[in-house]
C-alpha positions as CSV (number, residue, x, y, z in Angstrom):
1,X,40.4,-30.0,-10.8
2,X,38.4,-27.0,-10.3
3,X,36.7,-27.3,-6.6
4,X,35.3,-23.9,-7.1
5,X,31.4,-23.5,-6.5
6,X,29.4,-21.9,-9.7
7,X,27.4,-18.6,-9.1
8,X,25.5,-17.4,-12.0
9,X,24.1,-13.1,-11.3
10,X,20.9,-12.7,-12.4
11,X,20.2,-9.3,-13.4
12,X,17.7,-7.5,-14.7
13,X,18.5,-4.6,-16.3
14,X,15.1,-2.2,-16.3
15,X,14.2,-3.3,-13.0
16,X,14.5,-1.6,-9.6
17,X,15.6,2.2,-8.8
18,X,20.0,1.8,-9.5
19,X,21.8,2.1,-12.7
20,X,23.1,-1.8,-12.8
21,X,26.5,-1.3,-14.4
22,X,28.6,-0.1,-11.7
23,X,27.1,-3.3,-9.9
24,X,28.6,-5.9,-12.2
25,X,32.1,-3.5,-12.8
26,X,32.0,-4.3,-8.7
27,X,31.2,-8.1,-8.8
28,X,33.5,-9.0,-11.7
29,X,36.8,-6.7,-9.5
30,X,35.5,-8.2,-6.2
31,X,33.8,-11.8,-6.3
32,X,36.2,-13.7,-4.3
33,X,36.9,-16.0,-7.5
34,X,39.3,-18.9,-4.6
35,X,35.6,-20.1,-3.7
36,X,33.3,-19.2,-6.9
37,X,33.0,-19.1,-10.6
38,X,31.3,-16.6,-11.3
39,X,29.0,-15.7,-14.6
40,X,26.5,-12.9,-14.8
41,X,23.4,-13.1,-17.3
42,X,20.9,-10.1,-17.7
43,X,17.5,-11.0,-18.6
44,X,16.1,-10.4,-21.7
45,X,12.0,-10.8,-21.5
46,X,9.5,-11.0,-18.8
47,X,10.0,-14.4,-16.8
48,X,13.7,-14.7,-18.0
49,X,14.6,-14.3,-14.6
50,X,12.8,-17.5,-13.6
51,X,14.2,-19.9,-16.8
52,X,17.4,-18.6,-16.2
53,X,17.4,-19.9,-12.6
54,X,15.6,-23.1,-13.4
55,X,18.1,-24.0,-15.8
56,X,20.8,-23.5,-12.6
57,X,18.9,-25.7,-10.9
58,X,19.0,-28.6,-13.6
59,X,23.0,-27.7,-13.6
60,X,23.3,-27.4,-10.4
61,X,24.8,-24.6,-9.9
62,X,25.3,-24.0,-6.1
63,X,24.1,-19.9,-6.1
64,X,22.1,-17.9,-7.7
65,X,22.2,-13.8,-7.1
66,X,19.6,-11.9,-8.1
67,X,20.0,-8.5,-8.6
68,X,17.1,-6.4,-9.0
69,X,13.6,-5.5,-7.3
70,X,11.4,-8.0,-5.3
71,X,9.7,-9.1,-8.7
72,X,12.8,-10.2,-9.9
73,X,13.9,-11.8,-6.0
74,X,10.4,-13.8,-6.5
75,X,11.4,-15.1,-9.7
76,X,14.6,-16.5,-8.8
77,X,13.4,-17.7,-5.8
78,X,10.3,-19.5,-6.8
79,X,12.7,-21.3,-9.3
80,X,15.0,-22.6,-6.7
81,X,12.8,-23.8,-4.0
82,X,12.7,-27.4,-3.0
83,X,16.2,-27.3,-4.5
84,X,20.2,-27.4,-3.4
85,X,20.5,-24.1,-4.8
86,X,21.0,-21.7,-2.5
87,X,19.1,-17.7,-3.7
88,X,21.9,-14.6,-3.3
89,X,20.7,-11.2,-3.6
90,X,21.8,-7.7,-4.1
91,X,18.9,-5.5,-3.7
92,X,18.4,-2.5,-6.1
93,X,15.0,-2.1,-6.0
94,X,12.1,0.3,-4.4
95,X,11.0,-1.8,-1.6
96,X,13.4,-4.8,-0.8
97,X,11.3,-6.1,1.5
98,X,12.9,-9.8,1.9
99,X,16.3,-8.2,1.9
100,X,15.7,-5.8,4.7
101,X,14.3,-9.0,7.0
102,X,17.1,-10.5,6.0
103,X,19.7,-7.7,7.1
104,X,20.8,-8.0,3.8
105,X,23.2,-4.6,3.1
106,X,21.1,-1.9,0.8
107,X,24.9,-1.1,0.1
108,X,25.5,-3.6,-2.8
109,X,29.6,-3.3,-2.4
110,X,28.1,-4.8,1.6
111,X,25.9,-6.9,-0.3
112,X,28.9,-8.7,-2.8
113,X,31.1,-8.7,0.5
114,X,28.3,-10.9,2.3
115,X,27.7,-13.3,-0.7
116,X,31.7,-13.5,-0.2
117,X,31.2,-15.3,3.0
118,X,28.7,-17.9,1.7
119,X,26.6,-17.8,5.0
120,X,23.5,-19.9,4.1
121,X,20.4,-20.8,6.0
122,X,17.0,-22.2,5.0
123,X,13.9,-20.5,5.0
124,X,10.2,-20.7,4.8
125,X,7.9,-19.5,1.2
126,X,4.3,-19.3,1.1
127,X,2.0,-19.6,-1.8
128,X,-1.3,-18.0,-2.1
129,X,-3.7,-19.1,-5.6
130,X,-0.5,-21.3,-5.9
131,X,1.6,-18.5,-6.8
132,X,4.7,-18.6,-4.2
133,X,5.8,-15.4,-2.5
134,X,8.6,-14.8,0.2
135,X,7.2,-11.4,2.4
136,X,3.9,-10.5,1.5
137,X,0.5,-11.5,-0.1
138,X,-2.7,-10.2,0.8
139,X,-6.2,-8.7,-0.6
140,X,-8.0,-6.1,-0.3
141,X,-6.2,-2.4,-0.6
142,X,-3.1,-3.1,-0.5
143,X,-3.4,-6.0,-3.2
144,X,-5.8,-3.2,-5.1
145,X,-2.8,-0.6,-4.7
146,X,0.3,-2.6,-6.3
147,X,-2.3,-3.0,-9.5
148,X,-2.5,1.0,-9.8
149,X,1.4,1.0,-8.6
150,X,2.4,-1.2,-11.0
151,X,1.6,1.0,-13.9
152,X,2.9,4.2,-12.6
153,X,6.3,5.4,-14.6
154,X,7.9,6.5,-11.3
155,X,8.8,4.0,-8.1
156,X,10.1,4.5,-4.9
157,X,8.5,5.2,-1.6
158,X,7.2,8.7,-2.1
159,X,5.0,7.5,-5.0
160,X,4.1,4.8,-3.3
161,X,2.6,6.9,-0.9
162,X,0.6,9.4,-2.9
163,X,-0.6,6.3,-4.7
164,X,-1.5,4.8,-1.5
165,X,-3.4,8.0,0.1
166,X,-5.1,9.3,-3.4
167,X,-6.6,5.1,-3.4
168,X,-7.8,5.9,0.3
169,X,-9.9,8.9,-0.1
170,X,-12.6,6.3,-2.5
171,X,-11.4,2.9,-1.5
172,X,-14.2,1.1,0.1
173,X,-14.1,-1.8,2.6
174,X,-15.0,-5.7,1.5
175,X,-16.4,-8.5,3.7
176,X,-14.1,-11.1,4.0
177,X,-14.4,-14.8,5.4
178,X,-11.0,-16.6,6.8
179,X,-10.8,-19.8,7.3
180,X,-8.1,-21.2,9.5
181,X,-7.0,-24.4,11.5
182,X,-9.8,-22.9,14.5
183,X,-12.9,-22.3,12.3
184,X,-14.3,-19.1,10.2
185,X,-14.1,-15.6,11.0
186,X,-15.7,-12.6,9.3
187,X,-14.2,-9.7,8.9
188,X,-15.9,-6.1,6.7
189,X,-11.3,-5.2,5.9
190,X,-9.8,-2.7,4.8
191,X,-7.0,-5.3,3.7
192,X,-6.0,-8.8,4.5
193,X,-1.8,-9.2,4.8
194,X,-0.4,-12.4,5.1
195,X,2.7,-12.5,6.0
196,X,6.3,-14.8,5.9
197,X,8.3,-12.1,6.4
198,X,7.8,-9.1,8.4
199,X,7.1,-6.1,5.7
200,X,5.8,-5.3,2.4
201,X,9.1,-3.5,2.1
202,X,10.8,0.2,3.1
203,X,10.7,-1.0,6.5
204,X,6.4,-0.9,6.6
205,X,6.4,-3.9,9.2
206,X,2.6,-4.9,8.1
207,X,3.3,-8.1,10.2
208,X,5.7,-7.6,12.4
209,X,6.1,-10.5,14.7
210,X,6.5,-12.8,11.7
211,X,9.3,-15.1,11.2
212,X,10.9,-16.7,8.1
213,X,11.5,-19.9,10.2
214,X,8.7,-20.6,12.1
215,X,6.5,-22.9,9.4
216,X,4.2,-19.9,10.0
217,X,2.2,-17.2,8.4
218,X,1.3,-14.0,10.7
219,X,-2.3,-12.6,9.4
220,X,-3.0,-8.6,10.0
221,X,-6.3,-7.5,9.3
222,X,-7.0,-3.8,8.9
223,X,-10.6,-3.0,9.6
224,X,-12.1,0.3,8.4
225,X,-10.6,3.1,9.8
226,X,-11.3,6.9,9.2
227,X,-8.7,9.5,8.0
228,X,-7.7,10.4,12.2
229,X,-6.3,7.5,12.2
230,X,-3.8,7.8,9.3
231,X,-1.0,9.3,11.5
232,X,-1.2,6.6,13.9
233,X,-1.1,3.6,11.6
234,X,1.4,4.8,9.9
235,X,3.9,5.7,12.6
236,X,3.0,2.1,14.0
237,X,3.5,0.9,10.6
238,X,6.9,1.9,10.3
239,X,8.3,0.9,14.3
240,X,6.8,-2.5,14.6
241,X,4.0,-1.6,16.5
242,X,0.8,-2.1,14.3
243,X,-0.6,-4.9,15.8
244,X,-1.2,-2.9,18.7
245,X,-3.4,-0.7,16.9
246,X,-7.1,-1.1,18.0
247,X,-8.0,-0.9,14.3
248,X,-5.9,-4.2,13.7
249,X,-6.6,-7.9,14.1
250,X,-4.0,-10.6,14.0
251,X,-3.3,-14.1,13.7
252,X,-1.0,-17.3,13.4
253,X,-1.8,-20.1,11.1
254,X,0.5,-23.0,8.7
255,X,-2.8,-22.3,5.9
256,X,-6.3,-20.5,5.3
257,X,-8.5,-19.7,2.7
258,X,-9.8,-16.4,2.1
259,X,-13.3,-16.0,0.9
260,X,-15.0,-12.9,-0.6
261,X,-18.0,-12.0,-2.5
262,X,-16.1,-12.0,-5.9
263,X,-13.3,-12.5,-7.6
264,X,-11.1,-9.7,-7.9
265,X,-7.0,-8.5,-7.3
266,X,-4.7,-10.0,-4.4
267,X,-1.1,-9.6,-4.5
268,X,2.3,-11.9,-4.0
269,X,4.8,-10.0,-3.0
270,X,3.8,-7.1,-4.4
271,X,2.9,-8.2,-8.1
272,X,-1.0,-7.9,-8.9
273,X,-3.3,-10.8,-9.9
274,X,-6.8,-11.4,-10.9
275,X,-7.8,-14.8,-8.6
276,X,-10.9,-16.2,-7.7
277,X,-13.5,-16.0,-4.9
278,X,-11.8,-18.2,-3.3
279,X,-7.8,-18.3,-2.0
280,X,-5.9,-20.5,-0.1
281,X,-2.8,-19.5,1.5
282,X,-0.3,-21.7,2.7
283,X,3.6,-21.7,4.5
284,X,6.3,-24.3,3.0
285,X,8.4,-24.5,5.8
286,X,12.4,-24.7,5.4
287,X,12.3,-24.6,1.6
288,X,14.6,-22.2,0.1
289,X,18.1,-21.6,0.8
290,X,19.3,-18.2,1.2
291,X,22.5,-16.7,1.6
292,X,22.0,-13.9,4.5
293,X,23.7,-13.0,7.9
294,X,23.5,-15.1,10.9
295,X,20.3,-14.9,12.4
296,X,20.6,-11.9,14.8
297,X,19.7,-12.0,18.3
298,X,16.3,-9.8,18.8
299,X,17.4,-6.4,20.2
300,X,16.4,-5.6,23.8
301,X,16.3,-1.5,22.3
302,X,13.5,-2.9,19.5
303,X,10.1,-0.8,19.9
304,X,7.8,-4.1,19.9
305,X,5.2,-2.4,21.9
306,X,4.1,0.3,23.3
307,X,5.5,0.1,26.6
308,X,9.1,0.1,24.9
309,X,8.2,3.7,23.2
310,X,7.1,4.5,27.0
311,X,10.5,3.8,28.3
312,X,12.7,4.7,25.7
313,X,11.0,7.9,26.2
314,X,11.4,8.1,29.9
315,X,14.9,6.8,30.0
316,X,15.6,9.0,27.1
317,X,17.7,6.4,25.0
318,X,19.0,6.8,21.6
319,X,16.5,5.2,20.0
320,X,13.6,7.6,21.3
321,X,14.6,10.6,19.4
322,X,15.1,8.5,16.4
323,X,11.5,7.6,16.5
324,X,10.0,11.0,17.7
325,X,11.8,12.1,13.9
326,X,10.6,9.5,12.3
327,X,7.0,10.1,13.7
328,X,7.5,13.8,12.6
329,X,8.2,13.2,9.2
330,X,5.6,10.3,8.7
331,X,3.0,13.0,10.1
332,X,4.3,16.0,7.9
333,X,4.2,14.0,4.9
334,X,0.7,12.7,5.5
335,X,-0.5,16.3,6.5
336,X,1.1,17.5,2.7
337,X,-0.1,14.4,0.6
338,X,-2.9,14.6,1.8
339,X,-3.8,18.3,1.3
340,X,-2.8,18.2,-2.2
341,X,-5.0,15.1,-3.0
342,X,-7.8,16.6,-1.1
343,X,-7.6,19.8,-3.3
344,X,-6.9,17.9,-6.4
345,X,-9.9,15.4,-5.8
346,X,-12.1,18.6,-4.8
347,X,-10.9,20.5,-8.4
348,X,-12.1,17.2,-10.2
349,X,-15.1,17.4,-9.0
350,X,-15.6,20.9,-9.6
351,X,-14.9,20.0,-13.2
């Protein structure tokens, strides 16, 4: 009798930023085939990725891998909630946001080795419109980005970012209405992020104190800002320290319900949407299982505030100079982006 536990890989083959061949030459020499049965299928349409896994559920299979970007992680994984299938991922795409809260390896020979130990552990979804994601959802310019980002032929971080500061430069502010478990609160946003996991993805902690098992969703609201304050968001973006920002409002809540003046583009997990009005966003606590490291221990070296950068600095530990790099890069690249959209917007006009 075969005690062996099926795994079906999920891969889709035009997703993500990695050539997928040398990943399944990898899986089929190094699955540890004592504990699984292994079978990799590679979609073959838009939403194949979800039937594929639905149909594992309805065999249940015990894992399902997916191997791809975050679109094709949400589509597995909004198949397999509420279910004993547990969701294994190799990440191969631009952002990898649920991976990277995870400490799932970017290194997909890492990656195989970990779905090797079949470490499991239940975590929470959300849902905004109805439509589940597992990091991020949000409107407002963010939600307004991922539309222009998803038709851009290139991906990746960089054009993320040009996308990102050519959008700024005309983007203008909504009024916004959240409704939570304490009453209504207005806001004129930049952008609304709602958030199960910590980051959109590329380590951009948008919510950084959030937790995939709290049966909670961490709110950041980014109120208007002008273009001083680019440098400082985004080096607080990128070391957990955004909330801090004066320019930034946050909050806890299980559900809420966005209201704005019309109906327009919000985002799940990066994916755009046309949805009404009127949006409710909601945690399911403890409903997928995941296969992921043990839950690390927060480190005491993490820059959660400000007074952490303070004392790195002054006790000069490893991390500081890290982050002073990291700060200097974030800052040059702004400073170049943003002179060639300025020039570029200021030659369309001309024309």
């Amino acid at each position: 009798m075969d005690i062996r536990k099926d795994i079906i890989f999920v891969v889709n083959p035009i997703s993500g930023t990695q050539n997928k061949e040398s990943i399944l030459e990898y899986i089929e020499s190094n699955i540890n085939r004592s504990i699984y049965n292994p079978r990799i299928i590679k979609t073959e349409y838009a939403g194949h990725a979800y039937d594929i896994a639905k149909q594992a559920v309805a065999d249940k299979v015990s894992f399902v891998v997916a191997i791809g970007g975050d679109g094709t992680i949400n589509e597995v994984g909004r198949a397999l909630v509420h279910s004993d299938t547990a969701l294994g991922i190799i990440p191969c795409g631009s952002g990898n946001g649920l991976a990277r809260h995870l400490h799932i390896p970017m290194d997909y020979h890492k990656a195989v080795q970990l779905i090797n130990k079949a470490n499991v552990r239940l975590i929470d979804y959300g849902k905004i419109a109805g439509h589940p994601f597992f990091c991020t959802c949000g409107v407002g310019f963010d939600a307004f980005v991922s539309l222009k980002f998803a038709g851009s032929k290139r991906r990746g971080l960089i054009t993320y970012l040009e996308n990102t500061l050519k959008e700024s430069l005309h983007y203008e502010p909504e009024t916004y209405e959240i409704e939570n478990s304490e009453g209504t609160v207005k806001y004129k946003a930049f952008l609304i992020a709602c958030g199960n996991a910590s980051q959109y993805g590329n380590n951009a902690f948008i919510t950084p104190q959030a937790s995939l098992s709290d049966g909670m969703m961490d709110i950041t609201v980014l109120e208007p800002f002008t273009v001083l304050d680019v440098p400082s968001l985004s080096f607080q973006l990128f070391t957990k320290t955004i909330d801090m920002n004066s320019r930034i409002k946050t909050m806890k809540d299980k559900k809420i319900t966005i209201h704005r003046a019309t109906e327009g583009v919000f985002h799940f997990d990066g994916d755009p949407m046309i949805g009404s009005k009127d949006l409710v966003v909601e945690i399911v606590p403890s409903a997928l299982k995941v296969i992921c490291p043990p839950k690390p221990k927060r480190s005491i070296y993490e820059p959660h505030n400000i007074l952490q950068h303070i004392t790195d600095f002054i006790e000069a530990k490893p991390v500081s100079s890290s982050i002073a790099e990291k700060h200097r890069q974030l800052l040059e690249m702004n400073r170049t982006l943003m002179k060639k959209l300025v020039k570029k917007n200021n030659q369309q006009q001309d024309d």
